[in-house]
C-alpha positions as CSV (number, residue, x, y, z in Angstrom):
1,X,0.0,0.0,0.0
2,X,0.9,3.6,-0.6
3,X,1.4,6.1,2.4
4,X,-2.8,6.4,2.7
5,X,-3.2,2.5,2.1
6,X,-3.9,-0.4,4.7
7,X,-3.0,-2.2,5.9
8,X,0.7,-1.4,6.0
9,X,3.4,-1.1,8.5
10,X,6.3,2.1,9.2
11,X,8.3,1.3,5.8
12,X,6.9,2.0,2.6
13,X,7.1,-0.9,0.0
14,X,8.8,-0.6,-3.3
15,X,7.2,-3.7,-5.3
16,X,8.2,-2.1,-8.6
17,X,12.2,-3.3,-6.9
18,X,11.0,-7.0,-6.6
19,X,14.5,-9.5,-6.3
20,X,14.2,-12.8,-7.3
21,X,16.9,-15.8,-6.0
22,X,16.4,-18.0,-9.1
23,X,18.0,-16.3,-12.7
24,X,14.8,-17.2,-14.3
25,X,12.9,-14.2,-12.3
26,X,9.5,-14.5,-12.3
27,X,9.6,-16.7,-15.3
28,X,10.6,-19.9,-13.0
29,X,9.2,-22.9,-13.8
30,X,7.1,-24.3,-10.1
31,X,6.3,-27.9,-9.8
32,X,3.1,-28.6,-7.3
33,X,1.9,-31.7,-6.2
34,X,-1.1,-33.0,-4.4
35,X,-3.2,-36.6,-3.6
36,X,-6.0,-36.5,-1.8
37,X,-8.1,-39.4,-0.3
38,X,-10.4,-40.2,2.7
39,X,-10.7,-43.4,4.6
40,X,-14.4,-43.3,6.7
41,X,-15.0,-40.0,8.2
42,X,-11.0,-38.8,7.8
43,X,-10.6,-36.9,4.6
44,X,-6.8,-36.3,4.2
45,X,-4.2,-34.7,1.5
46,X,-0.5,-34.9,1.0
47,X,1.1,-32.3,-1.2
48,X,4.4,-31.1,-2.4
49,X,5.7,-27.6,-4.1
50,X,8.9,-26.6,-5.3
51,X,9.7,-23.2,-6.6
52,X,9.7,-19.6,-6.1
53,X,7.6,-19.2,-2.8
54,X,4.6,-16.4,-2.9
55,X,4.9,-15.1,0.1
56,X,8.3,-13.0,0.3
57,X,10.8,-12.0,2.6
58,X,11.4,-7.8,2.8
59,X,15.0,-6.6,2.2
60,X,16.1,-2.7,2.5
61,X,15.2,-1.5,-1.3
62,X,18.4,0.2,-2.6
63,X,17.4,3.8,-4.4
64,X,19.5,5.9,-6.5
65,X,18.1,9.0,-4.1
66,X,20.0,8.2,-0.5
67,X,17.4,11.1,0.8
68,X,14.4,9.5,0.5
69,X,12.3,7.7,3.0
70,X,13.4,4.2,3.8
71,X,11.9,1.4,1.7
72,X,11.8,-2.2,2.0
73,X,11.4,-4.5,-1.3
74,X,10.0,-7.7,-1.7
75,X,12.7,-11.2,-2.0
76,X,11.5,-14.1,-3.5
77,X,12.7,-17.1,-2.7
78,X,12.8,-20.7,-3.9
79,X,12.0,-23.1,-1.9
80,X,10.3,-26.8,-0.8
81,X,7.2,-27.3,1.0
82,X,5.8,-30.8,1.9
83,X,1.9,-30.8,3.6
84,X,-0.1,-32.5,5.2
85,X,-4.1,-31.6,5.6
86,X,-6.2,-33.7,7.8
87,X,-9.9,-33.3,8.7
88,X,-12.3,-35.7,11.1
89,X,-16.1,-35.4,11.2
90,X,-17.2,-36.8,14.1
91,X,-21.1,-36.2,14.4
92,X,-21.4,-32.5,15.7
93,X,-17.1,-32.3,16.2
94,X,-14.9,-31.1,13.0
95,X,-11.7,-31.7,13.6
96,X,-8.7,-30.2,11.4
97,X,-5.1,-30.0,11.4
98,X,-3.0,-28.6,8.8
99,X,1.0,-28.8,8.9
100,X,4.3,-28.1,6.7
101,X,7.6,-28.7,6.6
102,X,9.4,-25.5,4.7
103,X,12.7,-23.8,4.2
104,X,13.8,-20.3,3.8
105,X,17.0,-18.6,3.1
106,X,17.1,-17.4,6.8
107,X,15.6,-19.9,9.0
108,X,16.4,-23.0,7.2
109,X,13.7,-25.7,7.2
110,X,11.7,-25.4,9.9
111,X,7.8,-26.5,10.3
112,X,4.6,-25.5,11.3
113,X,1.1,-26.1,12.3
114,X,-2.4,-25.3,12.8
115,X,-4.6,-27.6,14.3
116,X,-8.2,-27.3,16.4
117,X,-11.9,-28.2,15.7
118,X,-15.7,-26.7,15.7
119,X,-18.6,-27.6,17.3
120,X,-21.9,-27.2,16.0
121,X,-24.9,-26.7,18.0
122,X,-28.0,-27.2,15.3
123,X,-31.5,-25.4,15.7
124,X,-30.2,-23.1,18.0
125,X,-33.7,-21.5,20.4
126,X,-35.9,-23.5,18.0
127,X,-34.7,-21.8,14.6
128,X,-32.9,-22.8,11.9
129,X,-29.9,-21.2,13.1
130,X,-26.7,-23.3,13.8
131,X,-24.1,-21.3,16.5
132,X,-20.4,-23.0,15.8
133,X,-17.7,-22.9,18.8
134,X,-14.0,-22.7,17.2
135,X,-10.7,-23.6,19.1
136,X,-7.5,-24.0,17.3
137,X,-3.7,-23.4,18.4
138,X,-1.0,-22.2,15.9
139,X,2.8,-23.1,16.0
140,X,5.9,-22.2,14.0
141,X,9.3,-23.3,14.9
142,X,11.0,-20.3,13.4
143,X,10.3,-18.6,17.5
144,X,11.5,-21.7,18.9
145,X,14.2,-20.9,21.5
146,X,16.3,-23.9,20.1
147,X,15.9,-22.4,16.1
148,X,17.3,-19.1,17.1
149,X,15.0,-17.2,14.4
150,X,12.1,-15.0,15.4
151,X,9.3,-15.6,12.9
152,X,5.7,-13.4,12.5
153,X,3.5,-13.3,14.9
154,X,1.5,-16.8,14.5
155,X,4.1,-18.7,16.3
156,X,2.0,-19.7,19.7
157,X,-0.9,-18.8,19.4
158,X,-4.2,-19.7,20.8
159,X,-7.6,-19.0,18.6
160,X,-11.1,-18.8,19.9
161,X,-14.1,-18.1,18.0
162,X,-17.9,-18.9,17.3
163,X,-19.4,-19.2,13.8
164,X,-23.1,-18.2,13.5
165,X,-24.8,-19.2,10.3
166,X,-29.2,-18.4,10.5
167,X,-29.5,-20.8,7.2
168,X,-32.1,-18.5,6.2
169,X,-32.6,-17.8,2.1
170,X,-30.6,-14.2,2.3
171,X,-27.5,-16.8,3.6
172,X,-26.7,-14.6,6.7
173,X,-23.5,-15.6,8.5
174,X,-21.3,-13.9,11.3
175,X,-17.9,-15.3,12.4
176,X,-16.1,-13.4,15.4
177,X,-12.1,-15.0,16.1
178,X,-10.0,-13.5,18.8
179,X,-6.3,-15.0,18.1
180,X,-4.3,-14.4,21.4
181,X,-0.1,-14.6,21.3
182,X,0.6,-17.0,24.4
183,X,4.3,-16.0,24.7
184,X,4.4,-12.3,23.8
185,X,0.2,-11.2,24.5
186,X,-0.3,-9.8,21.2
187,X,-3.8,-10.0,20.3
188,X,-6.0,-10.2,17.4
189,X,-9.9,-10.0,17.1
190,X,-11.8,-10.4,13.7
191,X,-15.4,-10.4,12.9
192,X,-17.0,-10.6,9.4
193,X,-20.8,-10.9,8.4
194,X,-22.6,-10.9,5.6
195,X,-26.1,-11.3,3.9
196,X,-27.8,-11.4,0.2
197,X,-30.2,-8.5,0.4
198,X,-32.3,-10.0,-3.1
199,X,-31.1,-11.9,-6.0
200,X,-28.9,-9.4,-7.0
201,X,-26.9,-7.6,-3.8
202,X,-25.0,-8.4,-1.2
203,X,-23.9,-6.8,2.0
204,X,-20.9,-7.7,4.0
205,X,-19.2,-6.0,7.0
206,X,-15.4,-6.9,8.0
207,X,-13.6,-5.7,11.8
208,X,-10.0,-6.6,12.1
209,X,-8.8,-4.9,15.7
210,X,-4.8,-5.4,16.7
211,X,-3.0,-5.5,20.4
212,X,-0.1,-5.0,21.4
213,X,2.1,-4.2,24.7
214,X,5.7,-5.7,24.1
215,X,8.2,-4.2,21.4
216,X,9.0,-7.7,20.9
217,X,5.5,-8.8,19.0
218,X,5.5,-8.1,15.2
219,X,1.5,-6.9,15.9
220,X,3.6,-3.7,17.3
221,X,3.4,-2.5,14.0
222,X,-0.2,-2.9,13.3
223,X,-1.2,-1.5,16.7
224,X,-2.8,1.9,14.5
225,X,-4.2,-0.5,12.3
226,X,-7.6,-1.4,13.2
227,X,-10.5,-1.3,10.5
228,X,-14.0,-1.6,10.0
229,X,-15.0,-2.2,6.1
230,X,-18.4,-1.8,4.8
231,X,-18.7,-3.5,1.4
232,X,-22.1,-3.6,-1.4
233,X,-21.6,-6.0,-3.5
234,X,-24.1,-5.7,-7.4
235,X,-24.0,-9.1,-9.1
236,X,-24.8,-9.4,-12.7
């Protein structure tokens, strides 16, 4: 984002300055692989990439004006992922876990993991309404004491949440997470909701809200960041 865009932290970003590891640019060839199966109620998926990774590291940019503001530019990397994506339903229980084993240019391979489940209650008062109560934790080696590499700021992370869906013809649905740092106290709350109004509009409303006390937590930089986005959407 520019300097009136969000979200964004302190440094602005000079995409147009992109770096690329491989010689081939953005004109590497990626290989991705995935098999998917499910044995009773456990669906599962193995899956394999190998490439230049979409989600970049951020180097100083180098400008030919040494007066202007600081700028970071976006690295990318190649790299190997290998995944695994799990999911158990178990009458009114959904269980899921999702986990990778990565590398990057600074950390090395490492892995990580997100795993928790939701609990439906149906007919909720009577209605048609189903309320959904969500726990999952979040871990990344990278923050590990023994790794020696401090990562973002999903490392240890607890999520709670509850997903409310009235299964009414307009398709009205609310989900409200709070994602709490267990280490560092960082916190993050989310609520989105939306609703057809007819045939032809939708409505949708979207809250993100950031916390944080300790220099330490990479949320530091949101901390000015909250939002509240009203969206209409026309479809044709």
């Amino acid at each position: 984002p520019g300097v009136g865009g969000r979200l964004r932290g302190p440094l602005l970003l000079a995409s147009e300055e992109a770096l690329y590891e491989s010689q081939d640019g953005n004109s590497h060839v990626d290989l991705a692989l995935r098999y998917s199966h499910y044995i009773g109620n456990v669906e599962f998926a193995l899956s394999h990439f190998s490439g230049t990774d979409r989600a970049p590291l951020f180097v100083p940019a180098i400008g030919s004006n040494p007066l202007a503001p600081a700028r970071i530019a976006p690295f990318y990397y190649l790299t190997d992922q290998t995944g695994l994506e799990t999911t158990l339903v178990a009458g009114n229980w959904l269980w899921k876990l999702e986990a990778v084993s990565r590398r990057d240019p600074l950390a090395g391979r490492y892995g990580a993991a997100t795993g928790g489940f939701e609990y439906s209650f149906y007919g909720i008062g009577g209605t048609n309404s189903d309320l959904g109560v969500i726990a999952e934790y979040q871990y990344d080696s990278r923050n590990d004491p023994l790794n020696g590499f401090a990562n973002g700021a999903f490392d240890d992370d607890l999520v709670l949440g509850a997903r409310w869906a009235l299964n009414d013809f307009a398709g009205s649905e609310v989900l409200l997470l709070v994602s709490r740092d267990l280490a560092n106290n960082g916190q993050l709350a989310s609520l989105e909701a939306s609703r057809r109004l007819n045939n032809d509009w939708r409505v949708a409303l979207e809250a993100r809200q950031f916390s944080a006390d300790t220099p330490a937590d990479p949320l530091l930089l949101f901390d000015r960041e909250d939002y509240w986005q009203l969206s209409i959407t026309r479809f044709f």
